[in-house]
C-alpha positions in Angstrom: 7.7 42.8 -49.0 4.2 42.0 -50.9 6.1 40.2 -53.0 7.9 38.0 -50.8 4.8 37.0 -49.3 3.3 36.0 -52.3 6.1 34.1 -53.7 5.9 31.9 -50.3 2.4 31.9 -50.5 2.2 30.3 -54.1 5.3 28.1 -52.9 2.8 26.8 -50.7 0.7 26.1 -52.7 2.7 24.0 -55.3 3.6 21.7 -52.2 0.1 21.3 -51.2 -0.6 19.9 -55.1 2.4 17.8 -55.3 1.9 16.6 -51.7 -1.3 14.5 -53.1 0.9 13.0 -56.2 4.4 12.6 -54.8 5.1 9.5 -52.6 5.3 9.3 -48.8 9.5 9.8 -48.5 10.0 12.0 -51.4 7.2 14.7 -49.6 8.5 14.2 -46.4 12.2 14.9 -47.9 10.4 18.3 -49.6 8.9 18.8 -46.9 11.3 19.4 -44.5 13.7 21.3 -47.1 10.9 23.7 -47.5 10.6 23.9 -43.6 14.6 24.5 -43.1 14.2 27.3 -45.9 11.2 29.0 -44.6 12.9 29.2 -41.1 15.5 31.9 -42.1 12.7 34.1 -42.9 10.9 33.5 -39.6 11.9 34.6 -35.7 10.1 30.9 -34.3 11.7 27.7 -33.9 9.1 24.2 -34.2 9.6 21.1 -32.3 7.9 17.6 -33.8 6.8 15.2 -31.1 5.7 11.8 -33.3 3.9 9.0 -32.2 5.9 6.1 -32.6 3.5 3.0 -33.9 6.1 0.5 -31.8 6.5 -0.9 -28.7 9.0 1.7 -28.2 6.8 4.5 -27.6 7.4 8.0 -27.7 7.3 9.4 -24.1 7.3 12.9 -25.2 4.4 12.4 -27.3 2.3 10.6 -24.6 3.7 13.5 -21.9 2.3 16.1 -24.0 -0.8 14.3 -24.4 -1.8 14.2 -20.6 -0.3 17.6 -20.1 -2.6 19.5 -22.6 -5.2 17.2 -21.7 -5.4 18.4 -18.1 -5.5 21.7 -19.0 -8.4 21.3 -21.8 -11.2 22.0 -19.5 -10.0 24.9 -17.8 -9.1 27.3 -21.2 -11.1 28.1 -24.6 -11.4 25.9 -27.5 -13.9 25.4 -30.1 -13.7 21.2 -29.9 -12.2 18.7 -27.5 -12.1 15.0 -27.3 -13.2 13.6 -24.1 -13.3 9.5 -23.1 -13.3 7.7 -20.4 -12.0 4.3 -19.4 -11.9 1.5 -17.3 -8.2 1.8 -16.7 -8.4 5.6 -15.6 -10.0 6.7 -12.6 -11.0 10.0 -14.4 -12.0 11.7 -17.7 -9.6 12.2 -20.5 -9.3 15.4 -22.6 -7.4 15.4 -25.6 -7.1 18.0 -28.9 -9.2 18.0 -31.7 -7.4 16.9 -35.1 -5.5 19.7 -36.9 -6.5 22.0 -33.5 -4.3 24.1 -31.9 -3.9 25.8 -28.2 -1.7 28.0 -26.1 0.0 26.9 -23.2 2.4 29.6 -20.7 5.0 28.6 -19.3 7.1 31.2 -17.4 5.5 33.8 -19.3 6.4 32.7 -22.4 3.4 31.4 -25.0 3.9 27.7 -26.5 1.4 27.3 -29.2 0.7 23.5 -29.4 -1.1 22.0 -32.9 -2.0 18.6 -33.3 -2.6 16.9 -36.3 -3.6 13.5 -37.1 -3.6 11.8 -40.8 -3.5 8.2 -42.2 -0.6 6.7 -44.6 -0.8 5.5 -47.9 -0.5 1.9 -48.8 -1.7 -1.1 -48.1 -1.5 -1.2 -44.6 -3.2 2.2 -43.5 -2.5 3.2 -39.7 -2.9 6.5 -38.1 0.2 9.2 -38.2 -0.2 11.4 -35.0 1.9 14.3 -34.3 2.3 17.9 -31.9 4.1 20.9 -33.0 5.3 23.0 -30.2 6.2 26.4 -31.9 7.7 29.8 -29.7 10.5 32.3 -30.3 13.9 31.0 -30.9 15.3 32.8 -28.0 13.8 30.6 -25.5 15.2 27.6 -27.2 17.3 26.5 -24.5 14.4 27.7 -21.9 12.5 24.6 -23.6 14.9 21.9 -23.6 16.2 22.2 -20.5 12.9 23.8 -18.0 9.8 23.1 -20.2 9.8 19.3 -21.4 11.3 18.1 -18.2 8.7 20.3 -16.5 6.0 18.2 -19.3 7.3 14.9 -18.2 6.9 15.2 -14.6 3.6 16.4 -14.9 2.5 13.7 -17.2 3.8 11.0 -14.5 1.8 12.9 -11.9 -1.0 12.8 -13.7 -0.3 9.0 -14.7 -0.3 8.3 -11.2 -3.1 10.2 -10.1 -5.7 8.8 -12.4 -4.5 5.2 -12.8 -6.7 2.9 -11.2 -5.7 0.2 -8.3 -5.3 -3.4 -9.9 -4.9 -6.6 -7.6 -2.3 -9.2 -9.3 -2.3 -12.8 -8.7 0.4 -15.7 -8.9 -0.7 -18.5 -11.0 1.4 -21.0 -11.9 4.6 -19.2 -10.9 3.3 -16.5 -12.9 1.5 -13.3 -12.2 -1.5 -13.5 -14.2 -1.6 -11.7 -17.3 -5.4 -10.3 -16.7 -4.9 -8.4 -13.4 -8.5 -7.2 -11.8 -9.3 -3.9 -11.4 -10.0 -3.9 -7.3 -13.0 -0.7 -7.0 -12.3 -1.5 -2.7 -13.9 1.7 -1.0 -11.6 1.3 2.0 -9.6 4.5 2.5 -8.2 6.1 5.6 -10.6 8.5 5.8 -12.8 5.3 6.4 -10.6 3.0 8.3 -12.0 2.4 11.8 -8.9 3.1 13.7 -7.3 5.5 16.3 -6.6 8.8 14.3 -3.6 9.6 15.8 -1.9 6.1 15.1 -3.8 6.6 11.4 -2.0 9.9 11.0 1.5 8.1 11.9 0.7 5.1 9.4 0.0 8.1 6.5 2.9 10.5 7.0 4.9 7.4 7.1 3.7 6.4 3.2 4.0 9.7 2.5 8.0 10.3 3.7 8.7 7.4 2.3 7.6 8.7 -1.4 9.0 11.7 -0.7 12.6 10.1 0.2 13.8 8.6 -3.0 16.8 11.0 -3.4 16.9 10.6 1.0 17.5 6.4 -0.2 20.0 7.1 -2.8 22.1 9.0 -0.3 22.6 6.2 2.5 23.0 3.4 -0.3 19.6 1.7 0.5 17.3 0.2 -1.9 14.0 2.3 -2.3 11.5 -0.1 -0.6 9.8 -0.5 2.9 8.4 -2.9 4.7 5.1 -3.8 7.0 3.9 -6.3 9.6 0.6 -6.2 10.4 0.1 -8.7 13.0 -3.1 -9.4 15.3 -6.3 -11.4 15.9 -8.5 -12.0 12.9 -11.4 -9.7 12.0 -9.5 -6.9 13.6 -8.3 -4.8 9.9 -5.1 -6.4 8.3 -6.9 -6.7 4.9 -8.8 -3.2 5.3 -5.6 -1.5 6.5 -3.5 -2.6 3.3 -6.3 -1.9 0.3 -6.4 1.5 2.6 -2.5 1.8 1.7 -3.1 0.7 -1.7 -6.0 3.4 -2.1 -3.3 6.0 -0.7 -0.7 5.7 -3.2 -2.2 4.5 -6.0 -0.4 1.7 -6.0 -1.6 -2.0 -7.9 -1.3 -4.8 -5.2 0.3 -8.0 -6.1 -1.1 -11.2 -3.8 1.2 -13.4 -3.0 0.5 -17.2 -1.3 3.6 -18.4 -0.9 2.4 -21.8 -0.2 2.1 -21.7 -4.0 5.0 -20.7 -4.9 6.9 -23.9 -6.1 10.9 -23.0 -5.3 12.9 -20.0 -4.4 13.8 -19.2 -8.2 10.2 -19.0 -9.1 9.9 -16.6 -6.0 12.6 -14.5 -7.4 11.3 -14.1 -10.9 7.9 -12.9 -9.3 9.6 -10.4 -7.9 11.6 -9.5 -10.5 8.1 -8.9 -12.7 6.9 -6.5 -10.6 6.0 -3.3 -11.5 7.8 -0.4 -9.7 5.6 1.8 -7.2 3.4 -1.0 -6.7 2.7 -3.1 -2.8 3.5 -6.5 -2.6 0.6 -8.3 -0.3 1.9 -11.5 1.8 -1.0 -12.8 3.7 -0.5 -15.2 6.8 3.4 -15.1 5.9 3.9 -17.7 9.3 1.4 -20.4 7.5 4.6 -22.0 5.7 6.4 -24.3 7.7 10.0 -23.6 6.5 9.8 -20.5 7.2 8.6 -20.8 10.6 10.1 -18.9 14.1 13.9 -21.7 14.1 13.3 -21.2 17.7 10.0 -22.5 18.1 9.2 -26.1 18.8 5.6 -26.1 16.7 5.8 -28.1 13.7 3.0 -28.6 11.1 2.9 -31.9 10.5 4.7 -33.8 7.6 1.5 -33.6 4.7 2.4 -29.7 4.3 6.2 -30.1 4.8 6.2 -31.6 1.3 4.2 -29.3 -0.6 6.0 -25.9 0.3 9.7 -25.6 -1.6 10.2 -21.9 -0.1 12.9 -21.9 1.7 14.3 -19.2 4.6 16.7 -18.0 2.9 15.2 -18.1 -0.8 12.9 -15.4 1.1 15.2 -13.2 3.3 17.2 -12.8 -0.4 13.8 -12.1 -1.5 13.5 -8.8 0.6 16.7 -7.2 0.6 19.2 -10.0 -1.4 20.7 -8.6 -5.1 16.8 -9.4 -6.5 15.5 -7.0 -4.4 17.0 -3.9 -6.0 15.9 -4.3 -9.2 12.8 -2.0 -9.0 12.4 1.1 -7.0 9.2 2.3 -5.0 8.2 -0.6 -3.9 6.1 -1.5 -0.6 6.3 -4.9 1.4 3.0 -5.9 3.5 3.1 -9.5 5.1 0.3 -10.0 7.6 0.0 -12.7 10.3 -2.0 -13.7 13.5 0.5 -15.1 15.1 4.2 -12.8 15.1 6.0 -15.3 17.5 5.9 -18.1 14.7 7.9 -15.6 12.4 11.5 -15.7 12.5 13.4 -12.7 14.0 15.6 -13.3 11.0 12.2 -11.7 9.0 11.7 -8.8 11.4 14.6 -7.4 11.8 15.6 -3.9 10.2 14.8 -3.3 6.4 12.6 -6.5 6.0 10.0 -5.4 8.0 10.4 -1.8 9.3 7.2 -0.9 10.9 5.3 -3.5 13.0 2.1 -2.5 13.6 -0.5 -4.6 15.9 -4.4 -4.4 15.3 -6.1 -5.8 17.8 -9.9 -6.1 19.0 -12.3 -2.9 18.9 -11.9 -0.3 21.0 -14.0 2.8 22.1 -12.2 5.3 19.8 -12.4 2.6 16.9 -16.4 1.9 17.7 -17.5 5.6 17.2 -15.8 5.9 14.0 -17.6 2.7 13.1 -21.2 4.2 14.7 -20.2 7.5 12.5 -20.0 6.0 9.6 -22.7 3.1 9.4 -25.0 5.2 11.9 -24.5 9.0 10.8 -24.2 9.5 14.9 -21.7 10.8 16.9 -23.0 10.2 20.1 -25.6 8.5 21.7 -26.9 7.4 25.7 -26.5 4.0 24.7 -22.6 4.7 24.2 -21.5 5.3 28.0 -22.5 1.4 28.6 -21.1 0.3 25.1 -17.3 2.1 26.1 -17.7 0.4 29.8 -18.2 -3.0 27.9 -15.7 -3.0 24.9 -12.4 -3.3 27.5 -13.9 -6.6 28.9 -15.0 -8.5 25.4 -12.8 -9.5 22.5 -14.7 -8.5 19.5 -12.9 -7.8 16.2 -14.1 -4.4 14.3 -15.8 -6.5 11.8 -17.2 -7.9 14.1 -18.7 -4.9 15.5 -19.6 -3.3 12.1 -21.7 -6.4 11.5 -23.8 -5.6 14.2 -23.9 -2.1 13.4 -25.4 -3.1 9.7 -28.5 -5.1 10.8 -30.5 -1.9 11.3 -30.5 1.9 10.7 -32.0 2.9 13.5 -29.5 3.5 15.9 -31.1 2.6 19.3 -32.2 -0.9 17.9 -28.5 -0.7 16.6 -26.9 0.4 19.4 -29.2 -1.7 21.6 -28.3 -4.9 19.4 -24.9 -4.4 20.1 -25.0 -4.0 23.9 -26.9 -7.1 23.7 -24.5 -9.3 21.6 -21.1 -7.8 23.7 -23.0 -9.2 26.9 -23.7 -12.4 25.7 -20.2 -12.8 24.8 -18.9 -11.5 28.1 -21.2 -14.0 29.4 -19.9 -17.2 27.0 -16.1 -15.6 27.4 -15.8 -15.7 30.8 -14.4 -12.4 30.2 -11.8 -14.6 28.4 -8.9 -13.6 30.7 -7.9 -10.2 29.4 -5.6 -8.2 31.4 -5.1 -4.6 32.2 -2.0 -4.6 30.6 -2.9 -6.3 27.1 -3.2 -4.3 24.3 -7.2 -4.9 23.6 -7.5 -2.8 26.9 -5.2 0.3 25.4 -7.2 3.1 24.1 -6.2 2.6 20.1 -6.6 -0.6 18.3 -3.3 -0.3 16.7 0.1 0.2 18.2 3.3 0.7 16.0 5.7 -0.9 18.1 9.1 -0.2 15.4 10.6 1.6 12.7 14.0 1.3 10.8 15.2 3.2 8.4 14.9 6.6 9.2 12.9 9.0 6.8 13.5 12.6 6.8 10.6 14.9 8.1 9.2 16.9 6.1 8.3 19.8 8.6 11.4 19.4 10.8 14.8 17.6 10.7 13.5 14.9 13.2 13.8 11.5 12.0 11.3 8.5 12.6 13.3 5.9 15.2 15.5 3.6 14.1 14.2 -0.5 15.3 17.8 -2.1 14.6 17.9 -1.1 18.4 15.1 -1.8 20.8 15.0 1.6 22.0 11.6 3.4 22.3 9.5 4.8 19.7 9.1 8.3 19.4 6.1 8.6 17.3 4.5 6.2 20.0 3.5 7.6 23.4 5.0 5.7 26.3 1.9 4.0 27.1 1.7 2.4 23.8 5.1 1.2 24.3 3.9 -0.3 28.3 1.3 -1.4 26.8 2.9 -2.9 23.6 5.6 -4.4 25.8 3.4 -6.2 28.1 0.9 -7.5 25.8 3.5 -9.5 24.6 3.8 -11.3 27.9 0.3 -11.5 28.1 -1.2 -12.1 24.7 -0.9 -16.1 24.9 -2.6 -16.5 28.0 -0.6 -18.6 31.0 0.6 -22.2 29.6 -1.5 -25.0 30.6 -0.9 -27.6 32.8 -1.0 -31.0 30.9 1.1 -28.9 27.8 4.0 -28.5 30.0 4.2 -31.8 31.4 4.0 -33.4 28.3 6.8 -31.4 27.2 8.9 -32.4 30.3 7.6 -36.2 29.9 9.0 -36.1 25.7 12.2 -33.8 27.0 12.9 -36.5 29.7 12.6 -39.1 27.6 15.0 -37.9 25.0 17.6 -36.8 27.2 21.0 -39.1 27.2 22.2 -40.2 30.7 24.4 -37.9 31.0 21.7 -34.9 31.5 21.1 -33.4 35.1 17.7 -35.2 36.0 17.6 -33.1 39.2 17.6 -30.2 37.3 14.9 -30.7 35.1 12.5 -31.7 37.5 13.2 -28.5 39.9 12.6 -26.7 36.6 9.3 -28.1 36.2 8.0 -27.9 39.9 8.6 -24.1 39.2 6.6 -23.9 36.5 4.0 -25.8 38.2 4.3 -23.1 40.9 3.9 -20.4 38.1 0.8 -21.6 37.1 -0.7 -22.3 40.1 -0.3 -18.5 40.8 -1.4 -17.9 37.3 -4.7 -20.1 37.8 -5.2 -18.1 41.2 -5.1 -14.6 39.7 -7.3 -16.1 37.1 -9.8 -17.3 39.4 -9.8 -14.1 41.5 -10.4 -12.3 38.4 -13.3 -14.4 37.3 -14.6 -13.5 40.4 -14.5 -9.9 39.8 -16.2 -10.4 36.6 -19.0 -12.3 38.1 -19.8 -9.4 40.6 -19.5 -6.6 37.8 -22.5 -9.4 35.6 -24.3 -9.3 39.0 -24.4 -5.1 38.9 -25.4 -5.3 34.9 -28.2 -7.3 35.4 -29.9 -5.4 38.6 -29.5 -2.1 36.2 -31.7 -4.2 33.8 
């Protein structure tokens, strides 16, 4: 047995001397011949992961190379590489050259080695390798638990420690330097009502977790948002806060820039999969304006926008759509009447939420976080106020940054609510609009229907107007009757010049009679409207009359 060992042992070294004289191939060739001979004598079988110097990588190699990174730190080695980059939110580990480790996997050892070396020639580039070495009777163990087990890690980890990057359009092109975006906004900061914050999460969250769930039904793995409300109130928070979530790189998109549908569908056909897709003010292009609303822009930016309807409705769920998988939709507006239904229906946009001004709830998170308080005296008279003035979030957060000290804060507040209430006119909000609800965001629908991860109750499904269940049924009353009240009674002079230009273009044959009985009830509409108007006014000046004798 001696013998044997010093037979392999001087066979060993022979190949070390030749491999210095022998060329590249020819060692390689010897090499492995020596290896395939050796292995009879031996109970272990070895496994080569390469590094492929290509554009076709080896994902193995790059697997292995986050997995044994990650668990570096946590066992003992003598050395260990560690960097640290601007495209990785964390530290990397990696192996030393010609190092080795042992990693357990089911209870079985799996001794890892790395080595590193550089080729001979004229062009000299660095040859990495692993060797993953354990006993041949866990062969099939390997292939079919252990290196799937590697490459799902690896992705996790990819995902975890890859950093957010915003992507811009330019010249029907993303650009190819995207910025890294380092936005603090998360929804552990968002200023909003933490049960409707909860609903937004576990609904990013399902919706990762439902890949297989999409598959199933035949849909295409991708969900929509509308975030729709006054501005200052949190569209732009809200989505780098869903970008934060997931880890997801956010692609801009101005579609007033975006010269015809076939450059549209090319930019979408670039994206990256698991990433959010960010349309901004989606109603600001005229073609693609509510068919049933009579606004029109006028004629200068008619000519400059080559995006059609129906070059965008393909866009979210035509043929071009399901190339890619993970993907998130989030299209913001201020105005959700000038959309097209044709845009809000099922699978475009399936979850509508509306942000609207400051509330109480949304003001002490704000206090908490730029005041370190979570109560105060002052905020009994700041929660009376907030219900009669529409002030945005940011809006309110401004005020809160002027000072630290939070009674000149607080104080500074009180004083610039009043004087809006005072140049508002209280700005004819009404119990039933949403501003006077106790959140400042109400998801008012949902389509496609995520399974639960806790239960077999699925989220509602909006191709029917049916009610919400993750939404309480105020929300709902409240939802519902914002929208009659939202856009304030119609004016006077508006409507008749309507009438005047719908009279005039009517042929002869039109009921006359008709029209004008029409028009005398709206007339008698907003006479009523003015009234209750009035009446309220009056209500605010006698509540103004109370606020200053407490002063």
């Amino acid at each position: 047995m001696n013998s044997l060992w010093a037979f392999l042992a001087s066979l060993a070294l022979i190949r070390s001397i030749l491999y210095n004289y022998l060329p590249e191939k020819l060692r390689l060739y010897i090499s492995s011949r020596f290896e395939e001979w050796t292995s009879r004598f031996t109970t272990d079988v070895t496994m080569v992961f390469r590094d492929n110097q290509s554009s076709n990588m080896n994902q193995l190699f790059q697997a292995a190379n986050l997995y044994l990174g990650e668990s570096l730190p946590t066992i003992s080695i003598p050395r260990v590489m560690v960097e640290k980059t601007e495209n990785v939110r964390n530290l990397s580990f990696a192996m030393e050259k010609n190092s080795e480790m042992v990693d357990v996997f089911e209870n079985v050892p799996m001794k890892w080695k790395y080595f590193s070396e550089y080729s001979q020639g004229m062009s000299k580039h660095e040859i990495r390798w692993y060797e993953l070495s354990f006993h041949k009777e866990h062969k099939d163990m390997v292939t079919r638990s252990y290196l799937p087990h590697i490459l799902e890690r690896a992705n996790k980890i990819k995902e975890r420690n890859r950093v957010v990057k915003l992507h811009t359009a330019a010249h029907d092109f993303w650009t190819p330097k995207p910025v890294i975006i380092q936005h603090p906004m998360t929804f552990e900061t968002l200023a909003m009502n933490g049960d409707l914050k909860k609903i937004i999460v576990e609904d990013l969250d399902r919706f990762m977790d439902s890949k297989e769930y999409y598959q199933q039904i035949g849909k295409v793995w991708k969900r929509g948002y509308l975030l729709h409300g006054p501005p200052g109130t949190g569209k732009s928070s809200l989505i780098a806060a869903m970008a934060n979530h997931l880890n997801f790189d956010i692609y801009n998109l101005n579609l007033s820039a975006v010269s015809s549908d076939l450059v549209l569908q090319n930019l979408l056909l670039s994206m990256a999969n698991r990433s959010l897709l960010a349309i901004e003010d989606i109603d600001c292009s005229v073609k693609l304006q509510n068919r049933e609303s009579k606004i029109e822009q006028p004629i200068k930016y008619q000519q400059h926008n080559k995006v059609t309807l129906s070059g965008l409705l393909n866009f979210f769920d035509g043929i071009f759509s399901c190339c890619g998988e993970g993907k998130i939709l989030v299209a913001t507006t201020n105005y959700k009447e000038r959309i097209d239904p044709a845009l809000l229906r099922a699978g475009r946009m399936d979850m509508h939420i509306y942000l609207t001004y400051c509330t109480f709830s949304a003001f002490k998170q704000l206090a908490l976080k730029y005041l370190k308080i979570s109560d105060h005296s002052l905020f009994h008279h700041i929660e009376k106020l907030l219900p009669e003035v529409k002030v945005s979030p940011a809006a309110v957060a401004g005020e809160l940054m002027k000072t630290r000290d939070p009674k000149a804060s607080l104080e500074g507040l009180i004083k610039h609510l009043e004087n809006k209430l005072l140049a508002d006119g209280n700005s004819e909000v009404s119990p039933g609009h949403p501003s006077s609800h106790p959140s400042n965001c109400l998801v008012e629908e949902s389509s496609i229907s995520l399974p639960l991860a806790s239960n077999e109750t699925n989220m509602d499904n909006a191709k029917s107007p049916g009610p919400n269940p993750d939404v309480s049924a105020d929300e709902q009353k409240a939802t519902k009757e914002s929208n009659l009240t939202e856009n304030g009674p119609p004016e006077e002079d508006s409507n008749n010049s309507d009438k005047k230009d719908l009279l005039q273009g009517q042929s002869s044959g039109n009921n006359i009679l008709e029209i004008i009985e029409d028009m005398e009830k709206e007339l008698l509409s907003n006479k009523e409207a003015i009234i209750a108007l009035l009446n309220k006014s009056t209500l605010t000046l006698n509540r103004l009359s109370k606020i200053k004798s407490n002063i």
